[in-house]
Structures are given as structure tokens and as C-alpha cells.
N, C-alpha and C positions, 0 to 999 in steps of 0.2 A: 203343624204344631208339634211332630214329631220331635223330639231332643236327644236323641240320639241312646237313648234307657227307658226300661222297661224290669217291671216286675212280673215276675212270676205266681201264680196258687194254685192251689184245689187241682196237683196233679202229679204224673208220675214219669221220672226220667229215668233211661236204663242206659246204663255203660257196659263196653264192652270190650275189652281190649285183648292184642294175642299177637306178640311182638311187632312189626311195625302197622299192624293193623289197627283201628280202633275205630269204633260208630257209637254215636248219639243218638236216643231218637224219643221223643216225648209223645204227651197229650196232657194238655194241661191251659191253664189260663194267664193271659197276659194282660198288664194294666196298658191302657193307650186313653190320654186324656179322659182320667179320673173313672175310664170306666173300664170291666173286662170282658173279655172277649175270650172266644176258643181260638185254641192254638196245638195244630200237629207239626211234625216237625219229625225227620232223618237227617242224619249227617254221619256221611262214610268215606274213611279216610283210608285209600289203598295207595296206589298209583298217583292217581289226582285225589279229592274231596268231592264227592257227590252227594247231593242235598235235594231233600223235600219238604215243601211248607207248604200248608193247609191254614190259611189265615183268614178269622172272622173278620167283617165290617161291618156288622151290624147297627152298630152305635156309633160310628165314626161318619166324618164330611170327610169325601174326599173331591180333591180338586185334579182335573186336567185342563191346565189350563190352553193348551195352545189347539186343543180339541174343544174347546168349550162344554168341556161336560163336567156335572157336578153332581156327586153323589151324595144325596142327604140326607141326614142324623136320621137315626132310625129306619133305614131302610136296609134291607133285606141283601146282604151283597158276601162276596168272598173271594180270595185272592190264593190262586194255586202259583206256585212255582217249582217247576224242577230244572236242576242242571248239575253243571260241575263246574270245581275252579282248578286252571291246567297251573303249571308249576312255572310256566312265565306269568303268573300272574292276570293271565287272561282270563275271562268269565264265559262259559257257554251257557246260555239258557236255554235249553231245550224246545221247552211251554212254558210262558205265562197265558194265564186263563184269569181274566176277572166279569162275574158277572155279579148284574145286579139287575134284580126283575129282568124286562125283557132284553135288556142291555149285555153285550157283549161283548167283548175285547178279547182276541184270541191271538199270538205269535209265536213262529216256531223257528228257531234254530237262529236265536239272536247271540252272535259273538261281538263282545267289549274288549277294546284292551285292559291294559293296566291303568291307562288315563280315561278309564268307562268313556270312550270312544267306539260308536258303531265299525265296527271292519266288515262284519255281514251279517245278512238276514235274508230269512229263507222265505218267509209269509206272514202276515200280515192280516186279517178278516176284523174286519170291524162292521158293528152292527148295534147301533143308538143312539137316542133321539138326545141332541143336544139341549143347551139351556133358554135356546130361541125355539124350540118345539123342530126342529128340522129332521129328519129320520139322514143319518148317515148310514147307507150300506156299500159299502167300498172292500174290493180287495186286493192286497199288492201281494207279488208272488217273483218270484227267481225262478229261471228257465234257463238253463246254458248260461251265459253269462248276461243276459239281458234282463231287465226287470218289466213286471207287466202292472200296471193301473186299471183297473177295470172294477164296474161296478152299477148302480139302478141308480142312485144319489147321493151326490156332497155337497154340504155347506163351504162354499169358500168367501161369502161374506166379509170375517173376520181377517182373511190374507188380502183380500181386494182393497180394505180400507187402511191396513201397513203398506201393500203396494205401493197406493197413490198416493200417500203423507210421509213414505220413506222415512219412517220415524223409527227404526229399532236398528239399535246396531249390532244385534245378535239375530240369525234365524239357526230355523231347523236342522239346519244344513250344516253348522256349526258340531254336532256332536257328532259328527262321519269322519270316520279316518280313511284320509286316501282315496277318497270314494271316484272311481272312475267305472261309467258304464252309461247303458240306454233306460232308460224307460220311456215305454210305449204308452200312451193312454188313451181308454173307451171308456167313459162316461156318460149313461142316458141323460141324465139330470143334472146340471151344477146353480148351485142357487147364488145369486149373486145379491139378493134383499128379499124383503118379506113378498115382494109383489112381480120381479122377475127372474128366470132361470135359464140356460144354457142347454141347448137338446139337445144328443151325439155329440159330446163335446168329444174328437179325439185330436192326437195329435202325441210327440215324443221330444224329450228333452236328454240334453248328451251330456254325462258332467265327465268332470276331468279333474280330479284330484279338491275334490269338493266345490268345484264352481261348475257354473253351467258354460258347456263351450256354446252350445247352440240350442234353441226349441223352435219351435213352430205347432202353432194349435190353431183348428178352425170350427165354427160352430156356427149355429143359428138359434136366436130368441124363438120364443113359443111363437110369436110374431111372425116367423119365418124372417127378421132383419137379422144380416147377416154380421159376423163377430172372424175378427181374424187377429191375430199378437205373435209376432218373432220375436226369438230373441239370438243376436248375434256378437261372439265373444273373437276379437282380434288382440295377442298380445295383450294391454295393457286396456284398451277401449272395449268397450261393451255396450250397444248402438239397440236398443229396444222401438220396434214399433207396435202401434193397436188402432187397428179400427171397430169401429163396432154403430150399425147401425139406429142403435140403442142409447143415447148419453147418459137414461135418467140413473142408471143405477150406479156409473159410476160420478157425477156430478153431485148426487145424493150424498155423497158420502162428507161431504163439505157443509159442517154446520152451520157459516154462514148466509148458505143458499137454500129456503126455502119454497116449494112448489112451483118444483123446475117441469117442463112439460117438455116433449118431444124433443131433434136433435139429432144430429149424427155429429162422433166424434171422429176425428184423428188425434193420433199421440205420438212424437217421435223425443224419445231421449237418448244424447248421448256421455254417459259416463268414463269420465276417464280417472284412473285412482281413486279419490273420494271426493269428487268434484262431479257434477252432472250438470247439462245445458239440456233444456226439452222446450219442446213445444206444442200447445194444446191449443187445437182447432175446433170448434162446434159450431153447427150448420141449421137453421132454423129450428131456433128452441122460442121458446117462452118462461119468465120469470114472475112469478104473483109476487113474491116479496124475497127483497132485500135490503135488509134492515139498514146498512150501510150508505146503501144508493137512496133508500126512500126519505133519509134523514137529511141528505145532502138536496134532494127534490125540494123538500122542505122550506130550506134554509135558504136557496133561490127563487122560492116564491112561484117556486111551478109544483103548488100546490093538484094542481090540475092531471099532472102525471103522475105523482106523487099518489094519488087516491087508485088511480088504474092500476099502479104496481099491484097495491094491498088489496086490489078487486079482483079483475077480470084478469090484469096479468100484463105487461107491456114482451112486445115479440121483437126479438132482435134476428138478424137474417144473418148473419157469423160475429164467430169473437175469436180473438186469436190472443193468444199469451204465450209470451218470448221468456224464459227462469229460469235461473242458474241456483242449483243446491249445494251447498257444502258444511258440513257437521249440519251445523242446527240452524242454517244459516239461510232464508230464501231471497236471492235479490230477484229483482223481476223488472227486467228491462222493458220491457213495453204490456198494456192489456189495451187492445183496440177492440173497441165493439159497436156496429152498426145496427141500426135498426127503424123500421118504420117512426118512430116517436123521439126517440134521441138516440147520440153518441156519444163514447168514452171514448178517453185515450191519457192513459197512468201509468206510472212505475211509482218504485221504491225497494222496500224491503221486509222481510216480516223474520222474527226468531222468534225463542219461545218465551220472551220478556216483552219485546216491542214491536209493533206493526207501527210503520213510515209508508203513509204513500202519498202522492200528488198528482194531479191531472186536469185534464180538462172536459166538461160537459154539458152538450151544445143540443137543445133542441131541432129536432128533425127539417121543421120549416124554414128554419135560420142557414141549414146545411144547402137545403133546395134552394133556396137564394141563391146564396152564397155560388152556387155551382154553376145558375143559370146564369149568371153575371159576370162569366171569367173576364170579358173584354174590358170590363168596367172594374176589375177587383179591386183596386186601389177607392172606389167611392165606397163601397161594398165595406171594403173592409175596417174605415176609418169612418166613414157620412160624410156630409155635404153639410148637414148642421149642427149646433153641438148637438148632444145629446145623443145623437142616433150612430148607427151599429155595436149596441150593447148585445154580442153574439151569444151569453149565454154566461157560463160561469167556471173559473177557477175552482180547485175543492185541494183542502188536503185534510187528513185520513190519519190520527197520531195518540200512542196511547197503550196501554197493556191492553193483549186481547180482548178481556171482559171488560174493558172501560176504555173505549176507542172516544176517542173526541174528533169533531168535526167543523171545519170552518170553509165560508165561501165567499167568494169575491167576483163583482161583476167584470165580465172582462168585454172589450170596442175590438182587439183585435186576435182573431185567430192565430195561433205559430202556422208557422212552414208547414212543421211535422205536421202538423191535423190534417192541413188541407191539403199536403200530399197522402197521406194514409187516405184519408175519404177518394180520392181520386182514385187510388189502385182499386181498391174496393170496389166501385163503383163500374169504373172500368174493367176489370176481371168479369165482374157481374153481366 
């Protein structure tokens, strides 16, 4: 709520001047949203301008946001800084030091240019518990020219679920000027949700003029299930994969999937320009509910699966989804997914106005027919009398996010595509 002004009281400033010399330097109090605060303060101007601020927070909220920490009204806090400003216009900050209660924030020797653009930093200690209760104690550090990550534990939570919805068209990584080097990482702990974390997570990432040319990082769950992610920058493409024996915490992260169980993932994306093609593999999981699929159960009158979802849970044996991203834009060329109870098989598209999807889904016993019958598929797939091979059901899926509407149609014949999809499936299996 800062606006860029501030008053002054109840203090006392001394000047000082002797030909091209002159220093500032106070104690006194400053207005910051209606209320005041203590305020020290040097400023010495020789060569360059070199400065020190001693600034209360006692009454103020402060926010970091992309740390998720939030300092709140009346609590006990203060913000040091010292440095200089060189005559290109460049900023060196010495130290900042902000603490509040047990909370820490310590860096040294951060130079800005004149576009407050990072060009370098020397260290980095952080130490406090975010606004999900998470204890961050991390420290980055410059050695020769390589950077070092290390630390007992980090919340990365909040980057895991931009990761996987690729929703910001700004990161971090954006306020570095030129930034080319290594950094190395050792991590006891990375929390990825309230309920699982990453153990030794190490591994090093290479940038080059603020991208990443390459990473590689490996880890294991509390579980001892194993967690592996590259990343690979060619030219113009930039080819990410991740395994991780664990699905739940990043599936979790997908509102409309509730009480996902077990699961191994694969993920392979590859991004070229602002265009990305990926593919997401998951390997016996369980789903209690989805609102989407349970409503479409519903409306097909397989009431019967419909109640399992929202119960014990229906288990599918893989799902695989084929998706192309670009600006805000998800087309999703195929989601095939098998499973002891039923099968999907849908596309369309989703942005952040309209979800469009269609497909088809076919109870399990109809599939097992179906499969046992290939010599016969033509009776199979049409009957012998009316009425019969009604295989399950049509569905499309339409509508703003929060107000998806749902419609479904009984379908006699199966496409191609399904019943070659079920076939690989099946066969691979």
C-alpha cells in the first residue's frame, strides 16, 4: 500500500556539507499507512552515495509473495539495509537483514543494475516458517563462479502447482540480468503438500543468459518411491521429463480430482517457442470422486458405479493424456483410461473462459465382451436383434469452468479408435 510518500516527526536531521562532500543522516519517525514508525537513516555522498536504514515494521503487513510469507500487523519486525549507489546507476546492497520474531531473511552483496535487474549475489540464508506453517531453512551461496543450494527444508508446493498448470507468464528468473552459471543443489527435505516431501533431494541446473540450458535432479519419497525430472534446452526446444513413483501430490494439485490414491507417473513435455506438446502417464491409481465423471455415471444410468466412485473409489490400471499448450489455450488431443470398472476415451479443449470436451465411456464388462468376441465383432458390435449392443455411452462436457454442463447419449456402436486404444492397452499389458 506503499505510494511512494512518507512523512516525517518527532525527530532530528543533521547536514553536513564541505565542498563536494555532503551526508545525511537522521532518527526520527516515519508515517507508513496511518501509522509511525521508527526510522534511522545515513546518507554519504563522496565518490559514490552510501546509505544506511534502520526501518521499523512494527505496525505494518508485509507481504512476500512468491516466498509465501506474510508478516502481520503488529508484530514485532525490522528491516536493515546498507549499501551504495555507483555512478552507472547501479545499486550494491551490501546486507539486507529483515527480521521478525523467529523469522529471518539475511543477503549479501546483491548488485541491481539501473533496470533493478539481479547481475549478482553473493548469499542468500533464509530461515522462516511460511503461511502454510512449513519451516524454510535454505541457503544459496557463490563460490568461484558456481552457485551452491543447500539446506534441511523447502516449501516448493506453491512452484510445483505453476509448474503443472503453466499459468504465469512471468517467473523468478525474469529479474536476472545475463545470468549464466551452475547451481548445484542439496536438499534434505522438499515438501511438495501438506502430507508428502522429497529426501536428499540433489541435483544442478545450468542457465545461460537467464534460461535454463539443462537440470537433472533425483530424489526419493519418505516412502523410499523413487522421483527423477530433466530438463533439456536445444536451440529453440526445451524437451522436460519427470518420473516420480508418487502421483498423489502432483495429481493433487488438480481441483477437479478429488481422493486420488496411489499411482506412478510419467511426464514428458516438449516446448518449442510458446507452444508445448506433453504427455501424462499414470499407472495404477484410484479415484473416490470426480465430480465430472460421477455426474456423467449418473446421467447413463450406471448409477451402480456412480455410488463406488463417491465410496470406496473406482481403480483404473493407466490413463494416458496426449495436450498441446499455447498462451491460455489447452487442446487435448486424446485422455484414454482403462480400468477394471470402465473406460474413457475424450478430447477437446479447455481456456480460461471455456472447457469443450467429448468422448466416449464404456463399462468394463461390455469392453470384455467386446474383446472376447473379435471373430464375431460385426454381431458384437451392432446385435442380432434390435435393441441389443447398446455398448455404453456418448458424453460431452461444456460450459465455464464453475458451471460445466453435461449431456449423454446411448451409443450400439463403438469407433475404431476405442477399440483399437483398448487393444494396445490391453495387449502391451
Amino acid at each position: 500500500e506503499y505510494d511512494e510518500k512518507t512523512k516525517l516527526k518527532d525527530g532530528e536531521i543533521t547536514f553536513k556539507l564541505s565542498k563536494n562532500k555532503y551526508s545525511v543522516s537522521g532518527n526520527t519517525k516515519y508515517l507508513y499507512n496511518n501509522n509511525y514508525e521508527d526510522l534511522k537513516f545515513s546518507w554519504n555522498k563522496d565518490k559514490n552515495i552510501d546509505f544506511d536504514l534502520l526501518i521499523n515494521l512494527d505496525k505494518s503487513i508485509l507481504k512476500i509473495n512468491f516466498l509465501e510469507f506474510i508478516k502481520e500487523e503488529n508484530s514485532e519486525a525490522s528491516l536493515y539495509l546498507r549499501g551504495n549507489l555507483l555512478k552507472n546507476n547501479n545499486i550494491n546492497l551490501k546486507e539486507i537483514i529483515l527480521k521478525n520474531n523467529q523469522n529471518l531473511f539475511h543477503i549479501k552483496n546483491l548488485k541491481l543494475n539501473k533496470d533493478f535487474k539481479i547481475s549478482k549475489i553473493e548469499e542468500v540464508k533464509l530461515n522462516y516458517k511460511n503461511n502454510k506453517n512449513f519451516i524454510n531453512l535454505i541457503n544459496f551461496k557463490r563460490k568461484d563462479k558456481k552457485y551452491f543450494l543447500t539446506g534441511d527444508s523447502f516449501d516448493f508446493s506453491n512452484y510445483l502447482n505453476d509448474l503443472l498448470k503453466d499459468n504465469k507468464s512471468s517467473s523468478i528468473f525474469d529479474n536476472l540480468s545475463n545470468f549464466s552459471s551452475q547451481i548445484d543443489i542439496n536438499i534434505n527435505q522438499v515438501y511438495l503438500d501438506n502430507n508428502n516431501f522429497l529426501k536428499n533431494l540433489k541435483g544442478n541446473v545450468n542457465f545461460k543468459n537467464n534460461k535454463i540450458k539443462n537440470a537433472n535432479f533425483f530424489s526419493s519419497f519418505q516412502n523410499n518411491k523413487k522421483f527423477s525430472m530433466s530438463i533439456k534446452s536445444h536451440s529453440n526446444e526445451i524437451v522436460t521429463t519427470l518420473f516420480s513413483g508418487n502421483a498423489v501430490p502432483f495429481v493433487s494439485k488438480f481441483d477437479f480430482i478429488k481422493g486420488f490414491e496411489g499411482g506412478e507417473i510419467d511426464f514428458t513435455s516438449t516446448k518449442i517457442n510458446s507452444e508445448s506438446k506433453s504427455t501424462i502417464k499414470i499407472y495404477e491409481f484410484k479415484v473416490k470422486d470426480l465430480p465430472v465423471l460421477t455426474k456423467i455415471l449418473s446421467l447413463a444410468s450406471l448409477q451402480g458405479i456412480a455410488d463406488i466412485m463417491t465410496g470406496e473409489g473406482i481403480r483404473f490400471s493407466e490413463f494416458e493424456m496426449n495436450f498441446k499448450n499455447k498462451d491460455n489455450l489447452m487442446t487435448i488431443d486424446e485422455i484414454y483410461s482403462i480400468g477394471p470398472a470402465i473406460s474413457v476415451l475424450m478430447s477437446g479443449y479447455i481456456d480460461k473462459k471455456i472447457v469443450s470436451l467429448r468422448g466416449t465411456l464404456v463399462p468394463a464388462t461390455t469392453i470384455n465382451k467386446t474383446i472376447g468376441s473379435i471373430p464375431l465383432l460385426g454381431n458384437i458390435l451392432i446385435g442380432k436383434k434390435t435393441g441389443e449392443g447398446v455398448f455404453g455411452v456418448s458424453f460431452k462436457i461444456k460450459g465455464k469452468p464453475n458451471q460445466l454442463k453435461s449431456s449423454v447419449n446411448p451409443i450400439k456402436t463403438l469407433t475404431p479408435r476405442f477399440i483399437t486404444r483398448t487393444l494396445e492397452k490391453i495387449k502391451k499389458n
